[in-house]
C-alpha positions, 0 to 999 in steps of 0.5 A: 046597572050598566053592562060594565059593572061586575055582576059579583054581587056582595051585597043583597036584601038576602045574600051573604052575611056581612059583619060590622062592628057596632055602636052602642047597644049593639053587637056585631051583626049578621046584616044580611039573610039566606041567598035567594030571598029579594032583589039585588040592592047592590054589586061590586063596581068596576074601578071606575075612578069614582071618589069613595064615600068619605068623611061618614057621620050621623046627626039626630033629627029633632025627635032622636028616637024616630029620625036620623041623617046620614051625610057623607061628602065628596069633591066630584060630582057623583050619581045616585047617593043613597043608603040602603038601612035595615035591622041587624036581623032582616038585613037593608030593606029600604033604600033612601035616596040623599040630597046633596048641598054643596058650598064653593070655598071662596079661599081655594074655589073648590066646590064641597058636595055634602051628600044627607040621607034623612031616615024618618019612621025609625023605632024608639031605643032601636038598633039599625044597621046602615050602608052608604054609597054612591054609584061606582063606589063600594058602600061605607057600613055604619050603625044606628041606635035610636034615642028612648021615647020615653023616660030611660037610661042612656049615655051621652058625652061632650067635649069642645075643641077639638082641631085634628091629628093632622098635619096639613100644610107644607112648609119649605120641606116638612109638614106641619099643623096649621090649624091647632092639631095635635095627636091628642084630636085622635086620642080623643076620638078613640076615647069616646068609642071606650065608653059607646055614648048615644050621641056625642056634643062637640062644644064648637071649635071642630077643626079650626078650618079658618086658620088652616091654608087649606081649609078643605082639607082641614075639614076632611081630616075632621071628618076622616079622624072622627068617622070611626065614631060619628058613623056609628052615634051622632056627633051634635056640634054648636059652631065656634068662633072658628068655624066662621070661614072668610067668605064662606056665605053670609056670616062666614059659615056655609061649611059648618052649614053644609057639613052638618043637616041639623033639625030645623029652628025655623031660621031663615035659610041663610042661618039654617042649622046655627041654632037647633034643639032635639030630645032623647028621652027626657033630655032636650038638647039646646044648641047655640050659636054665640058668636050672635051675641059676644062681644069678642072678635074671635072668627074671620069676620065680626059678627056680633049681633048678626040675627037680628035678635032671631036667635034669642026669640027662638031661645026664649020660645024652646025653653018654654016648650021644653019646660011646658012639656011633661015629658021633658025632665033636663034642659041641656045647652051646648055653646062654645063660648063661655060664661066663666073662666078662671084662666089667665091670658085666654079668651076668658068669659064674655059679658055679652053671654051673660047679658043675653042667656043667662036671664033666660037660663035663668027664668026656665031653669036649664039644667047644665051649660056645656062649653068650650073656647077654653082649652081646659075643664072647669066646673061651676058650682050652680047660679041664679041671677047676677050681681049688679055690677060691671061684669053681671058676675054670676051668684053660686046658691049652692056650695055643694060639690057632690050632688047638686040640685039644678032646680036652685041654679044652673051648671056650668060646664068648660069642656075645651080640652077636645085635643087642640095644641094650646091647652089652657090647664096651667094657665088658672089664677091662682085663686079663682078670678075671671076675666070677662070681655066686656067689649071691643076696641078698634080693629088691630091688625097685629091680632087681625081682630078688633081688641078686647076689652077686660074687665077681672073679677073674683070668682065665687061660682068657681067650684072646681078646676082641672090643673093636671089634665090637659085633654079630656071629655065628660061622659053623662049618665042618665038616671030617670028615676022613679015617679014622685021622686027625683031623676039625675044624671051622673057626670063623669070628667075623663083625662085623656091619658094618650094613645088608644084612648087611655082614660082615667077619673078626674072627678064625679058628681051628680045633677038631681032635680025632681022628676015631672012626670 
């Protein structure tokens, strides 16, 4: 270290014990062993003018259980980023050096640095402890538990939607949100850490940076409310309609892009990170990029059909992987834009979902679909097949409600009540229908988009909708079961009540299919 550092030095492989509150499954920890017993990892800088370490989250490699990145950004160029990770037991005992991404925002022309640690060779069902840092900067602590290998219990939640607790722009003489914020975006937050889940998905729509003025900032309040969950379980998010910027690199993602190192799909490099899939324990996550297939004109620029069918080839060959693996019991996908809505004067479903996923949900019997785009929560009762007709409306084969076996039909879940300032809980028909966009028309400017067109439908698939609860997320409890029998995952939906997280039940039900291995 340079001569103008303090040599006070506070954190070593073997000096004082340091305390930090922990994520799931772990407890607070002593980081760090007796004085004296290996080499100084890290001393306290002098004020040097160095931006801190900001915006700190984790993201699962493709193999939850073995691999994790640690990312965290900065708008200065800063040197040495790195993050030292051990147990809470034997303290940092390996450091591992991060590479850094940037994009240039072409709105504001300042360029993002996205520091990514990838931590490989981790433990199964393992808790670590992690510091983050740069040089001239004191570290940011986190925790990490690693995925199950195999057939184990574990939590995992999903919201969509979500926007900031913010206010972001000045007008005239007062600040104000412009980018969908409400304080509901920080309720939320604050009411995933009550329940500790492994991981978290956020069904697309994060920040609503394309609608903001500053869309930099918009970013770094995202990643400033949620640091104080996604540090310590990965937050796994699908990108939205409104993470596609103008200008922002090929298809207008390069933020959401830069932000996020998510497992490979073996797209190419301007697509990188679009789509994607990872396993814990014997849950494979599918995550997916809708705006490729949609007919909606919903982002800063249209952009249907955008991958040349990349994408759908790369779905149809994971979710044979996924069923062709015995180890895999649920096939789960995360999307945001929706393939039902019963609400009026919304997005409401889009046609090109059902023409293009759902005969692959279907062939390869995905479990659950989780989504948002809609500003409430709706449940689907479980479909097969469409009926052939203008809209491809999807077919309930089971009216159950309680517990519903997902090898007959796939479930569809609208969680979009992440805390943005429209919700969409008082706008359902009053009985069942959908609106289903089957397609655009020219380029209006009055909307900045192409027009809609819709088609309405009744809805037979719709088995229940939340009227009363603007805000909320669905926490799933995994159940492996027993060999020869069936597994299940118990769905929870939460309404957040306000500050400090408040939550109460809204309703309860559970998946089951039988277990393969």
């Amino acid at each position: 270290m340079s001569d103008g550092i303090s040599r006070r030095t506070v954190l070593t492989t073997g000096a004082a014990a340091a305390i930090v509150g922990a994520g799931a499954g772990a407890v607070g920890v002593a980081l760090l062993g007796s004085p004296g017993r290996g080499p100084s990892l890290w001393s306290r800088p002098d004020q040097s003018g160095t931006q801190p370490v900001g915006g700190l989250h984790l993201q699962f490699g493709k193999d939850a259980s073995t691999e994790v990145v640690v990312s965290w950004h900065t708008i200065d160029a800063v040197h040495n980023p790195r993050v030292m990770i051990g147990t809470p037991t034997s303290g940092f005992g390996r450091v591992v050096q991060a590479e850094t991404r940037t994009y240039r925002d072409a709105k504001s022309k300042t360029e993002v640095r996205v520091h990514h640690a990838r931590l490989d060779s981790l433990a199964p069902d393992t808790d670590y402890v992690y510091a983050a840092l740069h040089d001239g900067t004191d570290p940011e602590l986190g925790t990490i538990r690693t995925a199950p290998s195999g057939r184990s219990p574990f939590c995992f939640t999903s919201f969509g939607d979500q926007a900031t607790p913010t206010l972001g722009r000045l007008t005239e003489k007062s600040y104000r949100s412009d980018n969908l914020g409400s304080p509901a975006a920080g309720d939320t937050t604050t009411a995933i850490e009550r329940l500790g889940p492994l991981f978290n998905l956020v069904n697309g729509d994060l920040c609503y940076a394309n609608l903001a003025h500053d869309r930099i900032r918009c970013w770094s309040d995202w990643f400033d409310n949620n640091t104080r969950s996604a540090r310590y379980r990965p937050w796994m998010p699908a990108a939205g309609n409104h993470e596609n910027e103008f200008g922002n690199g090929p298809v207008g993602y390069a933020a959401y892009q830069t932000y996020f190192v998510l497992p490979d799909s073996g797209s190419d490099a301007e697509l990188r990170g679009l789509w994607y899939s990872f396993t814990a324990g014997s849950v494979r996550v599918i995550s997916l990029n809708n705006d490729d297939i949609c007919f909606q004109d919903g982002g800063n620029s249209y952009i249907h059909g955008y991958s040349g069918g990349a994408q759908k080839r790369w779905l149809e060959n994971e979710l044979t992987d996924a069923r062709a693996d015995p180890r895999v019991d649920w096939v789960v996908v995360c999307m945001h834009q929706t393939a039902i809505s019963t609400a009026d004067h919304t997005n409401g479903a889009d046609l090109g979902i059902r023409q293009e996923w759902l005969p692959l949900f279907d062939h390869h019997q995905v479990d659950l679909v989780v989504c948002g785009h809609e500003h409430h929560y709706e449940r689907s009762h479980p479909v097969r097949g469409t009926q052939d007709n203008q809209t491809r409306t999807p077919i309930p084969v089971d009216d159950r409600t309680d517990v519903i076996d997902t090898s007959k039909g796939t479930v569809h879940l609208v969680i979009g009540g992440g805390g943005t300032s429209v919700p969409s809980n008082a706008m359902f028909f009053p009985q069942p229908r959908c609106r289903v966009v089957t397609g655009v028309g020219t380029y209006d400017p009055a909307i900045w988009r192409k027009t809609p067109i819709y088609v309405v439908e009744d809805a037979p698939w719709s088995a229940f909708r939340d009227r009363e609860n603007p805000y909320g997320f669905v926490a799933f409890d995994v159940d492996p079961g027993s060999p020869g029998g069936n597994t299940s995952m118990k769905a929870t939906h939460y309404a957040v009540n306000g500050p400090y997280g408040a939550i109460s039940v809204v309703e309860q039900f559970t998946l089951t299919r039988p277990r393969r291995g």
